[in-house]
DORO-427140 format. One line per 4 residues: number of its first residue (from 1); for each residue x, y, z of C-alpha. Coordinates in nm, 3 decimals, padded with zeros to 5 digits. Layout:
<atoms>
NUM) X:Y:Z ~ ...;
</atoms>
This chain:
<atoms>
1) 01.842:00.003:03.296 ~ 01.495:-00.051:03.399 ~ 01.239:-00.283:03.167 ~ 00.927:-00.384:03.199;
5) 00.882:-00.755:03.181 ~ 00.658:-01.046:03.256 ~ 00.721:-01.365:03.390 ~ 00.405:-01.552:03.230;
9) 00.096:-01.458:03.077 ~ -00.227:-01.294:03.230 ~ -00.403:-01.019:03.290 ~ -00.235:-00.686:03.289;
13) -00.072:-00.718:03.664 ~ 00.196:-00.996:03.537 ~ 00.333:-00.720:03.425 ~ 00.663:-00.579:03.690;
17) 00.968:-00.384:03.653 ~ 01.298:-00.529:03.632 ~ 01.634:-00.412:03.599 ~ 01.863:-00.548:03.293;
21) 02.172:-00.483:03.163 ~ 02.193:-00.196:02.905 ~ 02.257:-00.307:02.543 ~ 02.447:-00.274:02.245;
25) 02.396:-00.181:01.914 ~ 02.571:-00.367:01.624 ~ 02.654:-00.291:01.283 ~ 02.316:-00.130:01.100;
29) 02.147:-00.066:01.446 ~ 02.159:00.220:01.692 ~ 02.116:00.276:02.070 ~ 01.824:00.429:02.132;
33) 01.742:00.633:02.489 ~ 01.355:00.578:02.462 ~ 01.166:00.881:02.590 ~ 00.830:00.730:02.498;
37) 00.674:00.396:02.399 ~ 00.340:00.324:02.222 ~ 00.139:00.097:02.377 ~ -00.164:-00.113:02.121;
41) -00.429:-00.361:02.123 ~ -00.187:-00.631:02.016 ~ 00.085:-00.552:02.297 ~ -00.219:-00.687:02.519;
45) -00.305:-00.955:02.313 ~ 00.057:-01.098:02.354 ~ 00.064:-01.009:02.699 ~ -00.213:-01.232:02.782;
49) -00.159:-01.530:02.583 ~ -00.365:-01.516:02.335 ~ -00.110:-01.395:02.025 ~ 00.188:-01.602:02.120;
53) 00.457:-01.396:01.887 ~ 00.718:-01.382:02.153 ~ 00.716:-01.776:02.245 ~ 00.745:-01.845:02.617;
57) 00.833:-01.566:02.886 ~ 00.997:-01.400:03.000 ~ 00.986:-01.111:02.763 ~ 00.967:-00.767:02.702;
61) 00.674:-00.590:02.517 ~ 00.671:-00.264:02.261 ~ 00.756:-00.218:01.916 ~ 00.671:00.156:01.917;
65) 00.972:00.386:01.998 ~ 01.066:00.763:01.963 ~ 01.385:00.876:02.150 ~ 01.735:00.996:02.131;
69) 02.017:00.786:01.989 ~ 02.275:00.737:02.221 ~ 02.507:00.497:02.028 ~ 02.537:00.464:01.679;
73) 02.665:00.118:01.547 ~ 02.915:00.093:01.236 ~ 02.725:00.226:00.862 ~ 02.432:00.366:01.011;
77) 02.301:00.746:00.883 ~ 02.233:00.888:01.272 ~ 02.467:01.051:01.498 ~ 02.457:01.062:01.894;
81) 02.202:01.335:01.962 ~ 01.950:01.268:01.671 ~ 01.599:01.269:01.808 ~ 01.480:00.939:01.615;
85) 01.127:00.721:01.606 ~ 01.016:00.379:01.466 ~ 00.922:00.073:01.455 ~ 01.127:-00.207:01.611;
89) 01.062:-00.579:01.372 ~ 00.727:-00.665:01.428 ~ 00.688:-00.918:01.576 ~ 01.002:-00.933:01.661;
93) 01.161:-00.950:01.993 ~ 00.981:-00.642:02.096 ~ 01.165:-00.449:02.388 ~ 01.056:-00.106:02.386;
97) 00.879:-00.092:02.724 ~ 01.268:-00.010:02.868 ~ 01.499:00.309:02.903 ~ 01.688:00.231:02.613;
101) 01.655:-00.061:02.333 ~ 01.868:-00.142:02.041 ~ 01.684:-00.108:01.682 ~ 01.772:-00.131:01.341;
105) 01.836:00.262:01.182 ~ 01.664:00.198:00.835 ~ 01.338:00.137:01.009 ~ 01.392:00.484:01.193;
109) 01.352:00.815:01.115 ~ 01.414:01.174:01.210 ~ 01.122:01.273:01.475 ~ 00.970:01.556:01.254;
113) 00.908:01.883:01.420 ~ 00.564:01.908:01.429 ~ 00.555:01.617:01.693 ~ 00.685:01.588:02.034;
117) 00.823:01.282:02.144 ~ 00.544:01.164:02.316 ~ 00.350:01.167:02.007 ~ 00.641:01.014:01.857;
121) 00.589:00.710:02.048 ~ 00.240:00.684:01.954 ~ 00.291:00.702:01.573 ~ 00.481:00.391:01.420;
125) 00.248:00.121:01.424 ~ -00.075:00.261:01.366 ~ 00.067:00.480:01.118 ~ 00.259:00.219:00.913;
129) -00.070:-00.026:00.966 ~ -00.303:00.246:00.818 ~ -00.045:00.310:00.541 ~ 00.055:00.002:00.446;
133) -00.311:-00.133:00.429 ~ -00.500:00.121:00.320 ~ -00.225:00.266:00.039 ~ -00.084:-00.030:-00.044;
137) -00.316:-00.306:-00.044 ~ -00.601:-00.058:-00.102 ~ -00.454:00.114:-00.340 ~ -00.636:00.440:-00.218;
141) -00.575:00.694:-00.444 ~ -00.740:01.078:-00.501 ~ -01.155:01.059:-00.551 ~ -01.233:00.805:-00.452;
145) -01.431:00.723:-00.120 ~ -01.396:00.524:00.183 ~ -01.522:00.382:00.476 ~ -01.315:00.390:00.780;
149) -01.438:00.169:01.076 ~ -01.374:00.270:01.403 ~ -01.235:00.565:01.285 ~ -01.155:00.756:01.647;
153) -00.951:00.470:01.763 ~ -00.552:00.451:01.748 ~ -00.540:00.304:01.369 ~ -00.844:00.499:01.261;
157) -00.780:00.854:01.339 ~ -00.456:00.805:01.130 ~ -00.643:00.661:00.846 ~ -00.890:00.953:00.847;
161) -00.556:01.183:00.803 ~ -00.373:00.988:00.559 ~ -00.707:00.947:00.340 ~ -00.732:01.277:00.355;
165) -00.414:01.330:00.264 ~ -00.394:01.101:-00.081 ~ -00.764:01.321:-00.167 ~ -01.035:01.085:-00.052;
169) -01.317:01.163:00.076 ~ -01.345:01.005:00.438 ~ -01.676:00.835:00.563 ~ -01.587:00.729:00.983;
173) -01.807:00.516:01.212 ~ -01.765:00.667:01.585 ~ -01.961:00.749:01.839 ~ -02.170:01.068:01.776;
177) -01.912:01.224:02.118 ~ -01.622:01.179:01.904 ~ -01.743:01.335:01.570 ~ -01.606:01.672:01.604;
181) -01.268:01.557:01.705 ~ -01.304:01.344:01.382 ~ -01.439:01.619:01.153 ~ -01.097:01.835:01.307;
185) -00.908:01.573:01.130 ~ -01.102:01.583:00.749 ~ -01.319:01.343:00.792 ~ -01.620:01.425:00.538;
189) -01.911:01.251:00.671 ~ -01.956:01.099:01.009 ~ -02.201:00.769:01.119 ~ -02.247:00.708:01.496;
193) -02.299:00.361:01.501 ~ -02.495:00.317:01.806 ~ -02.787:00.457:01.658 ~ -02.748:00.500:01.271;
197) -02.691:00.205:01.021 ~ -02.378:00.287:00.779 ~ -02.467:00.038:00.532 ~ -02.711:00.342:00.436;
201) -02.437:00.573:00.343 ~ -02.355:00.590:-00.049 ~ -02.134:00.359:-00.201 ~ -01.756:00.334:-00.159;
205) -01.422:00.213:-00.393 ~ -01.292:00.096:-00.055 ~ -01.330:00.014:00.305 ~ -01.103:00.024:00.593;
209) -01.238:-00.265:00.846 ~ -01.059:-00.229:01.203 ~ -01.306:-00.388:01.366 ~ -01.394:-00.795:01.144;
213) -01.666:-01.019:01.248 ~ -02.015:-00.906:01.132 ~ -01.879:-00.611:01.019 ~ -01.711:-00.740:00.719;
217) -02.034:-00.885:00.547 ~ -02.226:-00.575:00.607 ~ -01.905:-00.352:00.510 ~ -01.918:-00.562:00.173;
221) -02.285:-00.404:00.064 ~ -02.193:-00.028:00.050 ~ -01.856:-00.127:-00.177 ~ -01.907:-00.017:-00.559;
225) -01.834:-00.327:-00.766 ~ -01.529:-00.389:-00.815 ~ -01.430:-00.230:-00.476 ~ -01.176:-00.354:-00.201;
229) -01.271:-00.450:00.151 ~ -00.958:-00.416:00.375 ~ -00.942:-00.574:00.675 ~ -00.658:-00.552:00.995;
233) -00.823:-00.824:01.182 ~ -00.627:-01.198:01.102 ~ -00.810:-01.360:01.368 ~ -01.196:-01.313:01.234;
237) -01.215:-01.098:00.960 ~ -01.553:-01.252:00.896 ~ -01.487:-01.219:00.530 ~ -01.278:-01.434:00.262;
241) -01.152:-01.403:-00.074 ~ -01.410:-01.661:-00.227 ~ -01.715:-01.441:-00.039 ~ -01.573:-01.135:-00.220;
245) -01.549:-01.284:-00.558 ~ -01.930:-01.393:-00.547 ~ -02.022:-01.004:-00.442 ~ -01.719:-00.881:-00.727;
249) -01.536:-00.742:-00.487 ~ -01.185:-00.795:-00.362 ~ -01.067:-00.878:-00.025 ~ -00.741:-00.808:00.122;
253) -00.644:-00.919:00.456 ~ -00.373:-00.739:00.613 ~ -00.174:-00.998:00.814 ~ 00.117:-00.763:00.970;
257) 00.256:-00.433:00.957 ~ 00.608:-00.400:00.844 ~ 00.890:-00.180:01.025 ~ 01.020:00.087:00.753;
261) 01.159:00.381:00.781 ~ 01.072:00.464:00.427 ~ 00.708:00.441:00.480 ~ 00.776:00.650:00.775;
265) 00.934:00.918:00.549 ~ 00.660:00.870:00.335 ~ 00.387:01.007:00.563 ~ 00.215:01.318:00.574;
269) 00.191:01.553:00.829 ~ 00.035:01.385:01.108 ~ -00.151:01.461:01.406 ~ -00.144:01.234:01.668;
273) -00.413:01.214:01.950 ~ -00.321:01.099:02.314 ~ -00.510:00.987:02.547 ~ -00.292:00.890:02.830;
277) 00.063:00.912:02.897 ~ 00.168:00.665:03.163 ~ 00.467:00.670:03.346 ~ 00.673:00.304:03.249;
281) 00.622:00.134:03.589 ~ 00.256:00.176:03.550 ~ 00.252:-00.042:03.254 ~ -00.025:-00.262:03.412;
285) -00.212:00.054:03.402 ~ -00.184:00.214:03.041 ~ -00.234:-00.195:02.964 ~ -00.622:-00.150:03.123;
289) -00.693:00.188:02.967 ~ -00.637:00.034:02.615 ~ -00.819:-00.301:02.722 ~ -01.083:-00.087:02.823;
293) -01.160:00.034:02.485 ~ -01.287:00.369:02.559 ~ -00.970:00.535:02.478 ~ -00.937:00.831:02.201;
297) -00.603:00.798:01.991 ~ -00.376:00.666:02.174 ~ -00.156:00.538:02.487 ~ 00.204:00.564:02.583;
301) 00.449:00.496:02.848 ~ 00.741:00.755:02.950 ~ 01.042:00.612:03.148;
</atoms>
């Protein structure tokens, strides 16, 4: 089967196809035929050195998967023929970028109608990050308000939704072009941050920081006291637990998403936006459209 792998780390042309042997699932796992593969920030982060997760290359990127089991292994719920998506262990192994991979069936689940495969592929990671964060470390919950950061971008358009969803109501930073594809989503109230400063918006219980650095500080002064600042960013959240406690807030730092298919189950009806879907031997290139950060919703590769 073909892969995509990379022989050392760089910039987005170390990465090449190669061909591998096909492999094989155990007990618990399944064979998956992939028929698309997310591609996120933090695939070219690893790519390029600077989030060593995978140790030395060679190695094979991808954690988002949607596809069509082609193998079950021994005790597993899915049968050849089930049209299947997830998360493989992040950060695992990785090994989605490929025309089939081996994953574990409790962190899959049935690909809902509603969403073709392609979208499929796009959903896992940004969907489970957004969940996972904002429900349960930010306990979000119905009336209350929120701040979403970056809110057009793969993570945040999914936050909008599932904010939405639990009964918030959804304040996004985005550019003033990508306001009415964030007001088709829910969102409530929309600041475009080139030229309007959201620390002027009315208070929020929480905050949904995709973005760290300066942000965090001035994300902290529109929280209600006793609000939560949630941040995805690890590297420079800009922001500590100590800070918040002065300001009496609380801070939660979201280190790493989690593969489950439970959360997965526990969605709601999502739509997914994408913005390019790039055949698997142009990896390189879906690499530079999400390095380019100009992308709406999201990339993926199709073998």
């Amino acid at each position: 089967m073909r892969v995509i792998t990379q022989k050392t780390v760089g910039d987005a042309s170390v990465l090449e196809v190669a061909e591998v042997a096909k492999p094989v699932p155990g007990a618990g796992q399944v064979l998956v035929k992939v028929g698309a593969a997310g591609v996120n920030p933090v695939d070219t982060h690893i790519r390029a050195g600077a989030f060593p997760a995978l140790g030395e290359p060679p190695f094979t990127l991808g954690w988002d998967v949607a596809g069509t089991v082609e193998q079950a292994g021994e005790g597993v719920q899915f049968a050849a023929g089930d049209e299947v998506y997830g998360l493989l262990p992040f950060p695992g192994a990785g090994g989605g970028y490929a025309e089939y991979v081996v994953a574990n069936a409790a962190d899959l689940v049935l690909r809902p109608a509603h969403l073709t495969v392609e979208e499929a592929g796009a959903v896992p990671l940004v969907a489970l990050t957004a969940w996972q964060a904002l429900v349960g470390r930010g306990g979000l919950s119905a009336g209350q308000r929120v701040l979403i950061h970056a809110a057009a971008g793969g993570v945040g358009h999914v936050a909008v939704q599932i904010a939405k969803a639990r009964g918030a109501y959804v304040v996004g930073t985005a550019s003033a072009a990508k306001h009415d594809f964030l007001r088709s989503l829910g969102a409530d109230e929309l600041v475009d941050y080139r030229h309007e400063d959201f620390t002027e918006i009315d208070p929020v219980d929480v905050v949904f920081d995709t973005i760290g650095g300066e942000y965090a500080e001035r994300s902290a002064a529109v929280l209600k006291p006793g609000g939560v600042l949630v941040s995805i960013i690890p590297g420079n959240p800009g922001f500590d637990v100590d800070r918040a406690a002065d300001l009496g807030i609380r801070f939660e730092l979201f280190g790493s998403v989690s593969a489950s298919g439970a959360d997965l189950a526990a969605l709601p009806q999502l739509r997914v936006q994408l913005d390019h879907v790039v055949p698997l031997a142009d990896a390189a290139k879906a690499h530079e459209l999400v390095e380019s950060r100009r992308t709406t919703g999201k990339v993926v590769l199709v073998p």
